[in-house]
C-alpha positions, 0 to 999 in steps of 0.5 A: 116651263114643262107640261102634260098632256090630258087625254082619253080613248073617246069624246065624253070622257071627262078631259074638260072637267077633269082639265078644268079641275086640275087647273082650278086646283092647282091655282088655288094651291100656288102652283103656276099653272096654265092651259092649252087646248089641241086643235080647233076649239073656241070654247073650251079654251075661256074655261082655262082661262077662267079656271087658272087665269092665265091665257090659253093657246089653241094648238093645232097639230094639223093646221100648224107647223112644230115651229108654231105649236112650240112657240105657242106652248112656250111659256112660265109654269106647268103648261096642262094641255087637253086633248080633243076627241081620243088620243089617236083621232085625226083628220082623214087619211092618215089622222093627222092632227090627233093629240098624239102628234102634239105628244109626239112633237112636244115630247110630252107624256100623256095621262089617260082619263078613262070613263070607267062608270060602266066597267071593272076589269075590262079597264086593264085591256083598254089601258094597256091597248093605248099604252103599247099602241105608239112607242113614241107616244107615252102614256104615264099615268091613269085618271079614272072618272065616273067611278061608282063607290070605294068598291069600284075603284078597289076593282079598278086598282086591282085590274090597273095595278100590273101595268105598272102605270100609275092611277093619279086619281079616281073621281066619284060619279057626280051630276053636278059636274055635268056641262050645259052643252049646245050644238056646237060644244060646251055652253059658252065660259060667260053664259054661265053665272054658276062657273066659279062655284061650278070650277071650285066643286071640280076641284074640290071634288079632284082634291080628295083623290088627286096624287099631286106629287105623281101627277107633277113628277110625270111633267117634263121641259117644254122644247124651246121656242120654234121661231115661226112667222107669225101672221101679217096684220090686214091693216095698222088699225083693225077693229074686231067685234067681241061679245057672245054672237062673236066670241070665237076669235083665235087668241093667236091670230089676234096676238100675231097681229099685235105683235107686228105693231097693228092696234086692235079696237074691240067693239060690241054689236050686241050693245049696239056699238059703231064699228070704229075708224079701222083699215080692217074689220073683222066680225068673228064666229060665234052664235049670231043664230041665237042673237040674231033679233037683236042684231037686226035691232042694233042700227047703229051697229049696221049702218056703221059696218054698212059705212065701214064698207065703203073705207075699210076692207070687212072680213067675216067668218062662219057667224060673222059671215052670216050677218054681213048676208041679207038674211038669217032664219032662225031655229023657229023658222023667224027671219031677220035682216043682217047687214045685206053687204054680201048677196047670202041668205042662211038658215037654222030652221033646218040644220046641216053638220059641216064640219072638217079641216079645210085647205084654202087658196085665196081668190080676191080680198085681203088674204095673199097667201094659201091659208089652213082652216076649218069648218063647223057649223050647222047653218044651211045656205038658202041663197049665195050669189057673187064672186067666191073668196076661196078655192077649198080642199078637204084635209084629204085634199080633194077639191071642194066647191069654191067657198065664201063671198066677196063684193067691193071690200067685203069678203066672207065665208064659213071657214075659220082661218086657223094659220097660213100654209106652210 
């Protein structure tokens, strides 16, 4: 049980695919290895998964307490956790929840993946600048990335070298490595039939490079396990919709509820699956949006929900809010029925950024205490009428309008429920 941390000074960095190689790399050489991803993220986490096999925790320094996130890092083998966004980048006011508070609260070291594609020298004063920025936060050692030829990297070297911090790889510039990305991150890890030959060039790309004996020095033990709650389970029986239009679904709100004894029932609404006998049915996120003719052919999936609706409580979030509306209009400006349980209508012909940490207090419906959330979508609101679900704050705590939907025993809305308040 010991880790690291991979981090950067800004987005497009490289901390996914270097991660990713990482991962990929070490596996293939024996080493147990896992994966874990800081703050909110649905994505990039599945490409762990696949790089290494081993599941992968999300862990939120601002939605979970230090009890949490170490329960959650807990585990056998190197534990390589990828930052979001830069090292220091948080929530507003204070940038809570930035990788530097996972360093802080794990004591773990950080190794600085630098896009170095577009400078020489300069590389020196922005390591260093990262390196004395936090005492409590320590910076171990460099991977350099988009580096240009032998040359390059000789220049790179020489500026690094009084710092005294070690340069653990230099990966060449390669359009290969490039990611499809979409609207709300990184093409999704199914999406895409090149991914184990897309995983295998990552790694043998970082292998000619790569310091593995400096690289697996810099890790350090894993604090203990925090012994947090964990989350109660809705019901004894819950049935969770899982494919492409509904796969973001937290692996640890799932696992909370098994571990209190709840059976879980996967389901498919794109295969047109019913929803099963449940006491719970929980329609994640995901990109109902680009599915959503589909959806609106799958009758046996909607007039099962619609059934489900009079026994069962239903909860949807973000995407899974969507479809339980009346209608979504898609990019082209097409629209489609959904299950018409709540009084919403949504559109992508026109699209909006939401984006940011949200404190929740429930109004109605199954969830009893104050809850930590966020929210990121591009989907405008054309029509919502009914009863809210959430009282909502920002992560400054200003209010915010009320967020959500219920009628009967179906509730909704576009926030992602990450844990409860603590």
């Amino acid at each position: 049980m010991s880790g690291l941390i991979i981090a950067a000074p800004s987005s497009g960095s490289g901390k996914t695919t270097i991660t990713l190689a990482l991962l990929r790399l070490l596996t293939r050489e024996g080493v147990s290895v896992r994966g874990a991803k800081s703050g909110p993220d649905y994505i990039d986490p599945r490409f762990h998964e696949a790089a290494c096999g081993a599941p992968c925790p999300n862990l939120d320094a601002w939605a979970m307490t230090p009890e949490r996130i170490r329960d959650l890092a807990a585990g056998d083998g190197l534990l390589i956790i990828e930052g979001a966004m830069g090292l220091f980048d948080g929530a507003p006011p204070d940038g809570r929840g930035a990788v530097a508070d996972l360093a802080r609260n794990l004591a773990l070291p950080v190794v600085l993946v630098v896009d170095a594609g577009r400078m020489a020298g300069s590389v020196a004063p922005l390591v260093a600048g990262f390196a004395a920025h936090d005492p409590n936060v320590r910076l171990a050692g460099v991977i350099l990335n988009s580096v240009g030829s032998d040359r390059h990297e000789t220049m790179l070297r020489r500026a690094l070298a009084p710092l005294g911090l070690p340069v653990l790889a230099a990966l060449r510039r390669d359009a290969g490595l490039k990611q499809p990305s979409r609207h709300l991150g990184l093409v999704q890890a199914e999406e895409r039939p090149d991914l184990e030959a897309f995983l295998n060039r990552a790694a043998d790309a970082l292998a000619t490079t790569l310091d593995r004996k400096a690289l697996m020095s810099l890790a350090v033990p894993l604090p203990h396990e925090g012994g947090a709650p964990r989350q109660d389970p809705p019901a004894q029986v819950i049935a969770v919709a899982r494919d492409r239009a509904f796969a973001f679904a937290y692996p640890h709100l799932l696992e909370d509820w098994k571990a209190a004894g709840a059976e879980l029932r996967f389901f498919s609404p794109l295969a047109d699956e019913p929803v099963p006998e449940a006491g719970f049915v929980f329609l994640p996120g995901g990109y109902p949006e680009l599915h959503a003719a589909t959806l609106a052919a799958a009758s046996h999936f909607m007039s099962s929900l619609r059934k489900a609706s009079l026994v069962a409580d239903i909860y949807g979030e973000c995407g899974g809010y969507m479809v339980l509306g009346e209608g979504l209009k898609d990019a082209e400006g097409t629209d489609h029925a959904m299950a018409g349980l709540l009084g919403l209508e949504t559109s992508f012909a026109e699209r909006h950024l939401h984006l940011g940490y949200r404190h929740l207090t429930p109004l109605t419906g199954p969830f009893k205490a104050a809850l930590k959330g966020h929210e990121f979508h591009y989907a405008s609101t054309l029509r919502a009428e009914g009863a809210p679900l959430f009282a909502a704050r920002d992560a400054e705590g200003v209010a915010l309008p009320d967020m959500g939907l219920a009628k009967g025993r179906v509730y909704g809305s576009f926030a992602h429920l990450i844990d409860t308040a603590q």
